[in-house]
N, C-alpha and C positions, 0 to 999 in steps of 0.2 A: 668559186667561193668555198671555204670550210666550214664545214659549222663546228662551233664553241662550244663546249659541255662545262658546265659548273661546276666546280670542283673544289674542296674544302684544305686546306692546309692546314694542321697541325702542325704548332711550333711554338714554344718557348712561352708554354701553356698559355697560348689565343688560337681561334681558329680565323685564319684570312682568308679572304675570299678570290675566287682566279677563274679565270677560264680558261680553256685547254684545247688546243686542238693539233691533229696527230694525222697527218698526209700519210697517205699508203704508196710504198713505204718511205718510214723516215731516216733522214740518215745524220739528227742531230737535233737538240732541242734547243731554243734559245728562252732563256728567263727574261721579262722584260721589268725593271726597276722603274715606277714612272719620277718625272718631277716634282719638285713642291708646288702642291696642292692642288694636284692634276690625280687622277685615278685609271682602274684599267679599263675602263669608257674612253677614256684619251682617242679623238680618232688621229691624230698622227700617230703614235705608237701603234693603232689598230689596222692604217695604211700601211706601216713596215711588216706588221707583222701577217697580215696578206700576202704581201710579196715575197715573206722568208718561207710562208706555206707551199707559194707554188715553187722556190728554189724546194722545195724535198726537206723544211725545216719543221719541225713539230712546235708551238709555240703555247708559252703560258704568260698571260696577261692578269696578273696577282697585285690585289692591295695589299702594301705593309702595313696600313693602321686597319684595327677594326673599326667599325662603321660611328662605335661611340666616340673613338680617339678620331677621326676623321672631325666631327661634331666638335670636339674640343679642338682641335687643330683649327678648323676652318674660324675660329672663333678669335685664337689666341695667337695662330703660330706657331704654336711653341715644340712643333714635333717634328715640323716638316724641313729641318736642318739638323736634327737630331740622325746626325750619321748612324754614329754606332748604332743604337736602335736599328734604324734602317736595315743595315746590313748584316745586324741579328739573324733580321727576320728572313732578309734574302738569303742568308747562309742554311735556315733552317729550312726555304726554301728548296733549295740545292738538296739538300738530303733527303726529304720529302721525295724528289725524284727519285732519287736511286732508291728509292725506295714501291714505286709506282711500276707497276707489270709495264705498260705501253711505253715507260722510257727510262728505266732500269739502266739498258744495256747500250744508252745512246749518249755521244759526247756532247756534253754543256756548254752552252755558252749564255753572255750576260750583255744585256742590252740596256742600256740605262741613259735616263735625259733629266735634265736639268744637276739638280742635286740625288736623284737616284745611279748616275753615271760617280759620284764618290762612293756611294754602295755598294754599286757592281764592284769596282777597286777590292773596295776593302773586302767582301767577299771571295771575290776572286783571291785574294792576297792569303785569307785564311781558306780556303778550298783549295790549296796550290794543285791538287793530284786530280783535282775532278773538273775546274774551268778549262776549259780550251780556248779559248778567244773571248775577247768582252771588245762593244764596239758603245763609244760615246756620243750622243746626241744631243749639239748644244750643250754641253754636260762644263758641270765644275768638280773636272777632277780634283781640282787642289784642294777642295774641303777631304778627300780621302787622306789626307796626312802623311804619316811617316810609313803605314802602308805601302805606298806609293814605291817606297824602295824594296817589298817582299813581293809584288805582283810580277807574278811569270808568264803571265798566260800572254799573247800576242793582242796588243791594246790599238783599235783605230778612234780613231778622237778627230771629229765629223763637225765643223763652226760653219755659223756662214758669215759670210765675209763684212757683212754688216753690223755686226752682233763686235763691236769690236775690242771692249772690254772683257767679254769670255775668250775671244780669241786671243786676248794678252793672254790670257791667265791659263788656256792649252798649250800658246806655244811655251811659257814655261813649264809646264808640267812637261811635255815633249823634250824639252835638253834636259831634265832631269832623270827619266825615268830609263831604267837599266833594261827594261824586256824589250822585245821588241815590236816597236810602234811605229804610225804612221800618221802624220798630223793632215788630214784633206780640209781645204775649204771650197765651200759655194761661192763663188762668188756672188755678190749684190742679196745676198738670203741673210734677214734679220733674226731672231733668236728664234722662234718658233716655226721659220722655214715657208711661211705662209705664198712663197712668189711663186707665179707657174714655173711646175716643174724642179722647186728646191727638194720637195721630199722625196719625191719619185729619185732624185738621184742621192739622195740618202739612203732608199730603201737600196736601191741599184749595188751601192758602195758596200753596204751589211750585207747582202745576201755572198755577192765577192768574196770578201771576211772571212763569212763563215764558212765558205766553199772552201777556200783555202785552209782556213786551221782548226775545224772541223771533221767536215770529209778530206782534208788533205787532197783537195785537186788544189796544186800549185797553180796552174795556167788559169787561176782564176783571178787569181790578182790583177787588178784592174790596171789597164795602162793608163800614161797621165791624160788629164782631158785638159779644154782651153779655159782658163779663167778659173784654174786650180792647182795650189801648189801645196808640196809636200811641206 
């Protein structure tokens, strides 16, 4: 296990809250974007992001709303489809690093579920020079928009097979989108991944990912597994 250090974000005058944790040594950071109306308590996110620790991944688990706008969210709604916002805030995010001594000088990436995986997008799409890989969970890229067609960075978009109205809505994002991507699914794993063994091979799949377009080990690309297609 890692332990989490609490750490303050500065951005687009709020301060967000995050925890941070930084394996010796690391050889990449991933930003994690949660869902609507999930936080970075999330323990599936806090599962992947355990396993992208012990891949040699440095991870930060950051709220986009402050705790007041969480309170009005939780109340209303009305924030937690609020992309741009979102992706404001992850963008300011991202910079925030490069700006941080412990991960300055290490390549980014963007992990995002539900409606936080349009964030990561559209982040990503305006960070083109500093995202390296973003990896979707359960994720509705297609709230990312027009976006969608300036994202460079190498995109895996992760459904489970059950879930089969987001998996429409991936596999078109997947024949639309210009970067280079890989659409996986679980089989029999419903939207939150809750069946033995769905997350574990979520987290399995991201950490691959990142390996690959990150640290640039090629041979990390996962080969196909049974009851999962491209």
């Amino acid at each position: 296990m890692y332990a989490d250090t609490p750490v303050a974000i500065e951005t687009s005058g709020v301060t967000l809250e995050a925890d941070l944790s930084v394996p010796e040594p690391a050889r990449g950071v991933v930003l994690f974007a949660h869902g609507s109306g999930s936080s970075r308590h999330s323990p599936r996110n806090r599962m992947v992001a355990q396993r992208l620790c012990d891949a040699g991944f440095a991870t930060v688990l950051a709220d986009l709303l402050t705790v007041g706008e969480e309170r009005f969210d939780e109340e209303s709604g009305a924030l937690r489809f609020d992309i741009g916002l979102l992706a404001r805030r992850l963008a300011g995010a991202i910079d925030w690093l490069g700006r941080l001594a412990a991960t300055r000088e290490l390549p980014v990436g963007l992990f995002g579920a539900s409606t936080g995986a349009a964030a990561a997008l559209v982040a990503a799409a305006d960070r083109p020079d500093v995202v390296g890989a973003v990896v979707s969970r359960g994720g509705r890229p297609d709230l990312a928009g027009e976006a969608l067609d300036r994202v460079r960075a190498p995109t895996l978009l992760i459904v489970g097979g059950a879930d089969r109205q987001v998996l429409r809505l991936n596999e078109d994002v997947a024949e639309a989108m210009s970067a280079p991507h890989q659409l996986r699914v679980v089989s029999g794993a419903s939207h939150l991944f809750p069946e033995p063994g769905a997350l574990e091979q979520v987290a399995s799949w991201a950490a691959a990912w990142f390996a690959a377009y990150l640290a640039h080990e090629t041979e990390a690309i996962v080969d196909e597994y049974p009851g999962v297609r491209r």
